[in-house]
N, C-alpha and C positions, 0 to 999 in steps of 0.2 A: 576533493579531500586528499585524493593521491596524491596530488601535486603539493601541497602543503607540506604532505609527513616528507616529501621525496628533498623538496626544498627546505626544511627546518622551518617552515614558517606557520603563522596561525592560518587556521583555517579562513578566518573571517578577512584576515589579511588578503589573501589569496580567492577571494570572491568576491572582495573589493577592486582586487587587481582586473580578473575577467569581468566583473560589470564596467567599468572604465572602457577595457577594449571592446566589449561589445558598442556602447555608446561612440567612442570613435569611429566603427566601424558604421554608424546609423540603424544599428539595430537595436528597438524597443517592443517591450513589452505590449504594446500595440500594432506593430508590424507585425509579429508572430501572431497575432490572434487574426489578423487580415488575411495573411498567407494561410493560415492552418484550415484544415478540413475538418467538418465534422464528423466524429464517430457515429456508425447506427446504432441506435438504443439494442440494448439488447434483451432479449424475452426466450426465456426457457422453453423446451418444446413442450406441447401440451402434454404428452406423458413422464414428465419429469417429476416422478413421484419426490424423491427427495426435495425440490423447490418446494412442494406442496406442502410435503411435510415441517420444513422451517417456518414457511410463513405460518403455519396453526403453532407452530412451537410444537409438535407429538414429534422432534426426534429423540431418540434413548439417548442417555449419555453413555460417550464414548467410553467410561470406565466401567460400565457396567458391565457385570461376570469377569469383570478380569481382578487379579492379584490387589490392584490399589483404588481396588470401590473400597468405601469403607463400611461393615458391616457393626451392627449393635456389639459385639462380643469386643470389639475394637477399642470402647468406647471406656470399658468398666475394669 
């Protein structure tokens, strides 16, 4: 996209232009998934209370006790 604003041109223009030279150059979308490596899964330590607490859903909301909770007086 930098490239685009920097050349005046459309974004989509401009990633038309680099898929074309990637294809010349024989790189596809299938070559990268051959070459790439897989990521390890990743898993929270067992005492990550907070993970624990998201997957039940019991975390407080962040605005709670602050300025822009909204409380009943608010309301009327």
């Amino acid at each position: 996209m930098a490239t685009a604003i920097d050349e005046g041109t459309s974004v989509e223009a401009t990633g038309l232009a680099l898929f074309k030279a990637a294809q010349d150059r024989g790189i596809s979308l299938q070559s990268m998934r051959a070459d790439g490596q897989g990521a390890p899964s990743a898993t929270p330590p067992k005492d990550d209370t907070e993970a624990t607490e998201r997957a039940e859903g019991s975390m407080p909301s962040p605005l709670a006790g602050s300025d822009l909770s909204p409380t009943a007086s608010q309301y009327h």
